[in-house]
C-alpha positions in Angstrom: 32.7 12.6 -1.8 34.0 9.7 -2.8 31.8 6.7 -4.1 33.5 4.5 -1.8 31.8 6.6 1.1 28.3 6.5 -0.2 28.0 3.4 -1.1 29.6 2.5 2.5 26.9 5.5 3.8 23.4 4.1 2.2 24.3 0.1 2.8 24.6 1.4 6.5 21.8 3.5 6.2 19.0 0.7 4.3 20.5 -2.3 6.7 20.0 0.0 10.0 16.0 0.6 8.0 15.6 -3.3 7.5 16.5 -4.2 10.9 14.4 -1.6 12.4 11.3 -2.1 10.0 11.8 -6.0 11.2 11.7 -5.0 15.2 8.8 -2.6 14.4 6.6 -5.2 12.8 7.2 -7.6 16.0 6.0 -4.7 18.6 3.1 -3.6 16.0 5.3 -0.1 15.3 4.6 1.0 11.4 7.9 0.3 9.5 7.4 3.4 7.7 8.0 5.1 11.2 10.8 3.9 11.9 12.3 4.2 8.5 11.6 7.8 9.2 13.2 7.7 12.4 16.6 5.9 11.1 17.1 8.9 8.8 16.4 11.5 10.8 19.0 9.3 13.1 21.6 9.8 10.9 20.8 13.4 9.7 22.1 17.0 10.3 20.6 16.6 14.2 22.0 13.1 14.7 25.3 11.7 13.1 25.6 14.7 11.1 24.8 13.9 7.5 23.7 16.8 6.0 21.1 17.0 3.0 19.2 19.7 2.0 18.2 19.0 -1.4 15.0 19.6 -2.1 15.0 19.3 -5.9 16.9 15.8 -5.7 14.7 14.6 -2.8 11.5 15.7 -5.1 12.8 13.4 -7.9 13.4 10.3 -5.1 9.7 10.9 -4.3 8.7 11.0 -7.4 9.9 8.2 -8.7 9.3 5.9 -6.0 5.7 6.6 -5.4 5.3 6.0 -9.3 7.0 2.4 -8.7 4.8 1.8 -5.5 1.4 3.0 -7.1 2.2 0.7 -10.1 2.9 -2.1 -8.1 -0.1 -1.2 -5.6 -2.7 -2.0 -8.8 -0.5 -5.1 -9.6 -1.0 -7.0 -6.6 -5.1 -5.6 -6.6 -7.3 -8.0 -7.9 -10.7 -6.4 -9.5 -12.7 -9.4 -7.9 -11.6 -8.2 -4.3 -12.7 -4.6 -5.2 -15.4 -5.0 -7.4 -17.9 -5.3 -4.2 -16.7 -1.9 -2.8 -15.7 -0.2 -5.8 -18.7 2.7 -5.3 -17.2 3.1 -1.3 -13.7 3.2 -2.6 -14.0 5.5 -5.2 -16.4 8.2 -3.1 -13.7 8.1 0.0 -11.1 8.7 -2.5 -12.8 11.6 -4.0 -15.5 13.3 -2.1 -13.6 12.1 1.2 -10.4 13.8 -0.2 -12.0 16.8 -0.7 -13.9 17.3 2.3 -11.0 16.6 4.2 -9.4 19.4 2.3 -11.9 21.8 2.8 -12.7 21.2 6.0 -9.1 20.8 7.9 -8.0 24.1 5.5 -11.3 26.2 7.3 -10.4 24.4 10.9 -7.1 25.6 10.7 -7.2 29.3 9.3 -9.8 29.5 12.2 -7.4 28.4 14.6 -3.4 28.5 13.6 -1.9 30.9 15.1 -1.7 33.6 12.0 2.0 35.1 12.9 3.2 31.9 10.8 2.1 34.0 8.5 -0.2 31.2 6.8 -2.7 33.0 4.7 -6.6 30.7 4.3 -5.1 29.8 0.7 -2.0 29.0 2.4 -4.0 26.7 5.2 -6.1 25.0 2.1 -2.8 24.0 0.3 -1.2 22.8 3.9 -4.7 20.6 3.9 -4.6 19.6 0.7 -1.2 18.2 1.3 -2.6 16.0 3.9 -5.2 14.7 2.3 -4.5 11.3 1.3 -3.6 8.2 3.4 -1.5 5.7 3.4 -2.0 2.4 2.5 1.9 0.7 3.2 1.5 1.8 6.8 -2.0 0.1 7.3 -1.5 -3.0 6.0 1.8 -3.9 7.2 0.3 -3.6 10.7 -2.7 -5.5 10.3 -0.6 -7.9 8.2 1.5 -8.1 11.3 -0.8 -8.4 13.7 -3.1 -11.4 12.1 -6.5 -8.9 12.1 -8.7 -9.9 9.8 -11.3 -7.6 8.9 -14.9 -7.9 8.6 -17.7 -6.7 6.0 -15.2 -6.4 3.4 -13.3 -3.3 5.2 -10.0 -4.6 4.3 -10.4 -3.9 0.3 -12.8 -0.9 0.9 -9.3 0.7 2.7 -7.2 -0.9 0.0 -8.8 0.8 -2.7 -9.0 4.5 -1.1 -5.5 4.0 -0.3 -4.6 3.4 -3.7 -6.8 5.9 -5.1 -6.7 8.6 -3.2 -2.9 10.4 -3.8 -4.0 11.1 -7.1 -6.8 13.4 -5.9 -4.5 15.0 -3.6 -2.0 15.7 -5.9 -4.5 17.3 -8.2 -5.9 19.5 -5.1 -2.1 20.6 -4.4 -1.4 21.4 -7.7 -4.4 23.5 -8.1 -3.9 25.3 -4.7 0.0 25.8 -5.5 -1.3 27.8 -8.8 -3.6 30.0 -6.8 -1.2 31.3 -3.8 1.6 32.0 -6.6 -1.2 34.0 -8.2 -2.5 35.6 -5.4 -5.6 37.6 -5.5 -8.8 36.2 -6.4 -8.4 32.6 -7.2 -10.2 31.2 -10.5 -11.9 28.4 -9.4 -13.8 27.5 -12.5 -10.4 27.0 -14.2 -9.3 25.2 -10.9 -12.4 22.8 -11.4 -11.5 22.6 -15.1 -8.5 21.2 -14.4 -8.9 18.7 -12.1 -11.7 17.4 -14.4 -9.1 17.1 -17.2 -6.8 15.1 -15.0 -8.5 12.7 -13.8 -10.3 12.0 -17.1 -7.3 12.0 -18.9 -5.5 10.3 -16.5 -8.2 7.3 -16.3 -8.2 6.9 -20.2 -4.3 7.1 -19.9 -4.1 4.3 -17.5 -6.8 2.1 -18.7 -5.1 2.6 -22.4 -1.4 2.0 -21.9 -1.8 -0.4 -19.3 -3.4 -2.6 -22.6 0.0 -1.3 -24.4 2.2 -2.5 -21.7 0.4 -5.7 -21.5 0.6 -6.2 -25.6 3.8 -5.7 -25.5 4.9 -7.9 -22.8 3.0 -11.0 -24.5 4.2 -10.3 -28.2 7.7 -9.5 -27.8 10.0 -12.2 -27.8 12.9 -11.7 -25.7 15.8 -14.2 -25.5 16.5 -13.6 -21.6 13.5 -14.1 -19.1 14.9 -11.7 -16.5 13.9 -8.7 -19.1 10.5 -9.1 -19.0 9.8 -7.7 -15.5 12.4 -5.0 -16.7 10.1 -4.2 -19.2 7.3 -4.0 -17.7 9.0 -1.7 -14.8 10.2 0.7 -18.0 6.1 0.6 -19.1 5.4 2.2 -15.8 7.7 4.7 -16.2 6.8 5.6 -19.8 2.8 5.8 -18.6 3.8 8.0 -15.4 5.8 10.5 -17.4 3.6 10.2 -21.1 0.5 11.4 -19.1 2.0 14.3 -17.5 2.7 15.3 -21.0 -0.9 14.6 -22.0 -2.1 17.0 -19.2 -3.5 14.1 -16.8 -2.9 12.8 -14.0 0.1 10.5 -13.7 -0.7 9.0 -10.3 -3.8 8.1 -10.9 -3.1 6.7 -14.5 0.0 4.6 -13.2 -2.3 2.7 -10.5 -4.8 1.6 -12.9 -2.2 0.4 -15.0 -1.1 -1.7 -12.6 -4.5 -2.9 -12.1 -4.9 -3.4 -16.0 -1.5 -5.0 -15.9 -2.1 -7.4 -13.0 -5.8 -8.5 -13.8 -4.9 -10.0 -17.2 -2.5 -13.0 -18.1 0.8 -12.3 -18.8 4.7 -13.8 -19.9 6.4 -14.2 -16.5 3.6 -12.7 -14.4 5.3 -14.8 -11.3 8.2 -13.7 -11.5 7.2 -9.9 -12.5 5.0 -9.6 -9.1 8.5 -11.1 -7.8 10.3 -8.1 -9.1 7.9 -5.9 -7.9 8.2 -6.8 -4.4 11.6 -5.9 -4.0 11.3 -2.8 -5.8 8.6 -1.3 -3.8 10.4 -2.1 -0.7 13.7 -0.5 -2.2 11.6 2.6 -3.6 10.2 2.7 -0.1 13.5 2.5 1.9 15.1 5.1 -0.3 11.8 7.6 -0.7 11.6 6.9 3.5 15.3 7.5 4.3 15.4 10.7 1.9 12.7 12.3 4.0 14.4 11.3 7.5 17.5 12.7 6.2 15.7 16.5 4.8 14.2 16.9 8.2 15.8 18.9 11.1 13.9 17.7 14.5 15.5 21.0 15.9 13.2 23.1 13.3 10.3 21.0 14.6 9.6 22.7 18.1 8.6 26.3 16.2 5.6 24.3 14.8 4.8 22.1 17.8 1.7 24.2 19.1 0.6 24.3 15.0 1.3 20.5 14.2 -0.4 18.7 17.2 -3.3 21.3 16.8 -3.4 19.8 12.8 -3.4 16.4 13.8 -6.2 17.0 16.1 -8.2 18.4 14.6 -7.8 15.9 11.6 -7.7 12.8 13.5 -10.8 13.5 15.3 -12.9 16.1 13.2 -12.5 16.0 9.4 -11.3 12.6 8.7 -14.4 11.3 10.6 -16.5 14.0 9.2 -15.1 13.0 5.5 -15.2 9.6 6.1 -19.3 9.8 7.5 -20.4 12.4 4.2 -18.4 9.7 1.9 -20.2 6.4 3.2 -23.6 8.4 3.6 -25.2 6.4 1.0 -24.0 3.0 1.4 -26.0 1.2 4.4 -24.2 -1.9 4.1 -21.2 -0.1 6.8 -22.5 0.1 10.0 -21.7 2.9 12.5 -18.7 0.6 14.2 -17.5 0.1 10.5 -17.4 3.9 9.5 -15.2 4.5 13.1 -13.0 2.0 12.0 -12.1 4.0 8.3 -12.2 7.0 9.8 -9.5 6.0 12.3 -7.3 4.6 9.5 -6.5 7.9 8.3 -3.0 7.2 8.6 -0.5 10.1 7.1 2.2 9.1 5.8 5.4 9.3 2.7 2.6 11.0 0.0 1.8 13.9 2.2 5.8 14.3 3.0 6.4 14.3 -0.8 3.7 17.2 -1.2 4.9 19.3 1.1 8.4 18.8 -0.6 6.8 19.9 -4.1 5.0 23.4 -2.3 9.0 23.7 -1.4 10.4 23.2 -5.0 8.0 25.6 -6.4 9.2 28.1 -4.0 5.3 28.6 -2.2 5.5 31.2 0.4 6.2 30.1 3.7 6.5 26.2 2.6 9.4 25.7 5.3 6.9 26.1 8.0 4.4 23.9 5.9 6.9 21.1 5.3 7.3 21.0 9.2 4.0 21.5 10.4 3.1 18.5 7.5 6.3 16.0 8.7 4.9 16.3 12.3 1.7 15.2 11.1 2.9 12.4 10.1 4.6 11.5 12.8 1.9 12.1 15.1 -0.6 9.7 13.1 1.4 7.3 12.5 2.0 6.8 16.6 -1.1 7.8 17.6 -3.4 5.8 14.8 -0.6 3.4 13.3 -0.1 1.7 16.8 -3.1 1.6 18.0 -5.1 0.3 15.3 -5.6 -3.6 16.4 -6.7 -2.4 19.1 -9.2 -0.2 17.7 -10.8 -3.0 15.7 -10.7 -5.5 18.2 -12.7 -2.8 20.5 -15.3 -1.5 17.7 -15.7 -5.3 16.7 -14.9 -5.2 13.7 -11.9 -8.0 13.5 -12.5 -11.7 13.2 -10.2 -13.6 15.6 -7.3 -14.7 13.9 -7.7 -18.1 12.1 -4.4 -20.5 12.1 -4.2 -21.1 8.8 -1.8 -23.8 7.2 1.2 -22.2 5.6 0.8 -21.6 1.8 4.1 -20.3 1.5 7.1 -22.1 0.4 9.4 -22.1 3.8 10.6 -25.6 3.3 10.2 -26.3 -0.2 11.5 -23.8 -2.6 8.9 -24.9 -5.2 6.9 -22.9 -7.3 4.8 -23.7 -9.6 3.4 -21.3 -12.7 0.0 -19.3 -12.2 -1.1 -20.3 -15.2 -1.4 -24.1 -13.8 -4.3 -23.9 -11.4 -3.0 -25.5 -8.6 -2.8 -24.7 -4.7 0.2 -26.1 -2.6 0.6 -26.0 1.3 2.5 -27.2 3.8 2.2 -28.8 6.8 3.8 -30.2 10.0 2.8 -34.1 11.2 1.4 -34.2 14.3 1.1 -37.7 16.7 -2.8 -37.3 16.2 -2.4 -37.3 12.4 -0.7 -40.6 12.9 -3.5 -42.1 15.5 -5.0 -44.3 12.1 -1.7 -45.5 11.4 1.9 -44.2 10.6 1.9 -44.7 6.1 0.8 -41.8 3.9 -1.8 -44.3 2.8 -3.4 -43.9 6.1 -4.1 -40.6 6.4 -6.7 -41.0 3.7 -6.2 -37.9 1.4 -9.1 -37.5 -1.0 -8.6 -37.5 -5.0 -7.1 -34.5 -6.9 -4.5 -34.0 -3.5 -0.9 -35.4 -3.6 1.7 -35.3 -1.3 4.5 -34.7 -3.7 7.2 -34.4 -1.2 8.2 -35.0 2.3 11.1 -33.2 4.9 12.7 -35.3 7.7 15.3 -33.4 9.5 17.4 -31.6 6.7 16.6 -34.8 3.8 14.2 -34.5 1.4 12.4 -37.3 0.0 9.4 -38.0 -2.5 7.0 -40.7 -0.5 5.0 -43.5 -2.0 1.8 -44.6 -0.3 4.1 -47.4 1.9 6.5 -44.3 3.7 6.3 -44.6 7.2 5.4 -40.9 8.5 7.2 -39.6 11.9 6.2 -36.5 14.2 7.8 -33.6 13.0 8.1 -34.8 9.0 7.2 -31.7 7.0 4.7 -32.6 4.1 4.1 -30.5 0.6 1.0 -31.0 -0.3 -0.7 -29.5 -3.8 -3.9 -30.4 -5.8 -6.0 -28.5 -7.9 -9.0 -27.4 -6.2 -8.4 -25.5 -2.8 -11.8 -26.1 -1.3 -10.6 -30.0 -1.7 -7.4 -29.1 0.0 -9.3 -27.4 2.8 -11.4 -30.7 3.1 -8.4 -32.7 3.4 -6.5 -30.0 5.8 -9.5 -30.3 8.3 -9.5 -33.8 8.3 -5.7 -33.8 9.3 -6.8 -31.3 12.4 -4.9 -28.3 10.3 -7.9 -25.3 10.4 -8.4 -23.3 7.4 -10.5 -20.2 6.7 -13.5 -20.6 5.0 -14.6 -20.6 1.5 -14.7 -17.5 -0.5 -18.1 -16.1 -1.9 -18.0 -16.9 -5.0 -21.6 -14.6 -5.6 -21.4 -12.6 -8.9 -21.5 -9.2 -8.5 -22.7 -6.3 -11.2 -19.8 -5.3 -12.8 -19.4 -1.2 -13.4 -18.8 -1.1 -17.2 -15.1 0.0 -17.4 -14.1 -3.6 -15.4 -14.0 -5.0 -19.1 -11.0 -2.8 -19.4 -9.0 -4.1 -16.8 -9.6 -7.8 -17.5 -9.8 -10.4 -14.8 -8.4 -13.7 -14.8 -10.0 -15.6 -11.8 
């Protein structure tokens, strides 16, 4: 083929994604869906591209979900999570596992065995399925302006981006044990995942110091090579500790969490980078499953796959969810619906299901259906419904108008290390009712208004500019509950203060630093 054609082939195929994942986040539809849905589109059952390789699409996976992990513990702050670290850590452990277990029993009791799925077989398809996605969630809820209360919102961030790591390590284990058949060793199954994870944490907590060493005490002539750098840190910690025996995903997120909670040489423009590489390395890892999948294959495992997502939508992630939060009292009945109904499947399990089928597991066609189904199934069933969910258990705050922090107007930014907070606002008559100069509306100290938009001109005012309806104002100053002072003087409503208690640190936070 020539190159002409693909390139001409995947610009199609990543502008038809971005325009659908825009039109999915307007009508509350998970981009991730409809990613999905634009490569299947295209595929052997739609405009007849055909793909079929497994080995390649393993390696897409791989590499993207090392890329979006890393960047997951980047944009994580350790003061966000350190309330809920205990939560976060038991649902993506004990809750991985117990989904596992449990959906694995459920379905050799009730799959209909002339798939020819032995109870090994049914424990890896679980296993697969484990984990949840995080991408989904939070684009919706984004999306939707639900604000969650008694700190949900991080308690789902951190299982999200905890969680695939124990997954893989159950589907590696359960790979080994129906290639060996017979009676499975589960003391060296239990060996193993012990030496993954701890090598994987010591890995990650380690070389995400490295990275950030190396970022602050190499002097590079260009600027643009230090998020390049750090991107090629990721890599090396995701591939070193699969060489070390541990556990790559796991290793890679705390990296990113090492790497994000500390100071760093062009940290701005390295979450920058980051951005637009997750959302590349999800539009590629996203189009690459759309494309493997045949919706023709899909109807064999219809009965099978709505039976799985029943049964896991309704039974063990609840059931996983309740045994996880058991001995936390500070989630109420309400909150515990809530997580268990954000059990939303998405790329991860896909990517499994794609690595039972490179290792050539018996019967891991009908898996890799029965597991793409799934995923579809959640993510309309749970992914559209869940504002609705939280507005119904009570669990949202009503969504606050907040003034806009982000530069639409003014392309300013300023660097992180100068503590400052900028936003912008739009002049309304009542802001003028004391009079129409900048002096009049009265700002407190430590706020400036360092620039003002009339029309398509720009302008820096004095304390004499006359202000007009409609005038677009930048303002910045170096305390934000000051700025919020000043805001709801001007009528603008901002959320409230953060709690700024001090909570008891677990002991490895000293590893991962934290610049607040």
């Amino acid at each position: 083929m020539q190159i002409e054609l693909v390139l001409l082939v995947l610009s199609t195929l990543f502008f038809a994604s971005i325009l659908a994942g825009k039109v999915g986040g307007r009508v509350g539809v998970p981009a991730l869906l409809l990613f999905l849905g634009v490569g299947m589109l295209f595929g052997t059952d739609g405009f007849g591209i055909h793909f079929d390789n497994i080995k390649l699409a393993q390696m897409v996976g791989t590499v993207a979900l090392s890329a979006i992990l890393f960047s997951g513990g980047l944009d994580t702050k350790v003061s966000d999570i350190r309330p809920v670290v205990w939560p976060g850590v038991s649902l993506a452990t004990v809750g991985v596992l117990v989904t596992a277990l449990a959906t694995g029993l459920v379905l050799y009791l009730l799959i209909d065995h002339r798939l020819g799925v032995s109870l090994t077989g049914c424990l890896l398809l679980a296993a697969t399925m484990s984990s949840t996605d995080s991408a989904s969630v939070f684009s919706i809820l984004r999306g939707k302006g639900v604000n969650l209360k008694h700190n949900l919102r991080p308690t789902l961030e951190l299982e999200s981006g905890a969680n695939d790591p124990m997954a893989y390590v159950l589907v590696i284990i359960m790979i080994s044990i129906v290639k060996q058949g017979g009676t499975p060793m589960w003391g060296t199954a239990i060996a193993t995942l012990l030496l993954q994870l701890v090598v994987g944490v010591a890995a990650g907590l380690l070389l995400g110091k490295a990275i950030l060493y190396a970022v602050n005490h190499i002097n590079l002539d260009n600027a643009a090579l230090y998020p390049i750098l750090v991107l090629t840190g990721s890599f090396f910690v995701f591939a070193s500790t699969h060489y070390m025996k541990g556990n790559s995903y796991l290793a890679v997120y705390l990296a990113g969490l090492v790497v994000g909670n500390n100071k760093f040489m062009h940290r701005r423009s390295t979450r920058n980078f980051f951005d637009g590489i997750t959302w590349l390395a999800q539009l590629t890892m996203f189009l690459t499953l759309g494309l493997l999948v045949n919706p023709s294959e899909l109807k064999s495992v219809l009965v099978p796959g709505l039976v799985t997502s029943i049964v896991m939508i309704f039974v063990t992630r609840p059931l996983s969810v309740f045994l996880s939060l058991a001995p936390f009292r500070r989630y109420t009945i309400k909150d515990r619906l809530f997580v268990s109904w954000v059990g939303l499947r998405g790329a991860v399990p896909i990517i499994f299901a794609i690595t039972c089928r490179a290792c050539d597991v018996p019967h891991s066609d009908v898996m890799f259906n029965i597991v793409f189904l799934c995923t579809l199934v959640s993510l309309v069933v749970q992914g559209t419904t869940l504002p609705l969910m939280a507005r119904w258990l009570k669990v949202s705050k009503p969504p606050t108008k907040t003034a806009k922090t982000s530069s639409t107007d003014f392309d300013i930014d300023f660097p992180e290390e100068i503590k400052s907070t900028t936003s912008e606002i739009t002049i309304t008559a009542p802001m003028l009712a004391s009079g129409e100069r900048l002096m009049d509306l009265r700002l407190t100290e430590n706020t400036l208004v360092i620039m003002v938009k009339r029309g398509e001109n720009y302008f820096v005012p004095i304390g004499k500019t006359a202000l007009h309806p409609g005038d677009r104002m930048m303002i910045i100053s170096d305390n934000q509950e000051v700025l919020d002072r000043n805001l709801e003087r001007l009528g603008v409503t901002t959320p409230k203060g953060k709690n700024t208690k001090k909570e008891k640190e677990p002991w490895y936070f000293f590893l991962l630093g934290d610049d607040e």
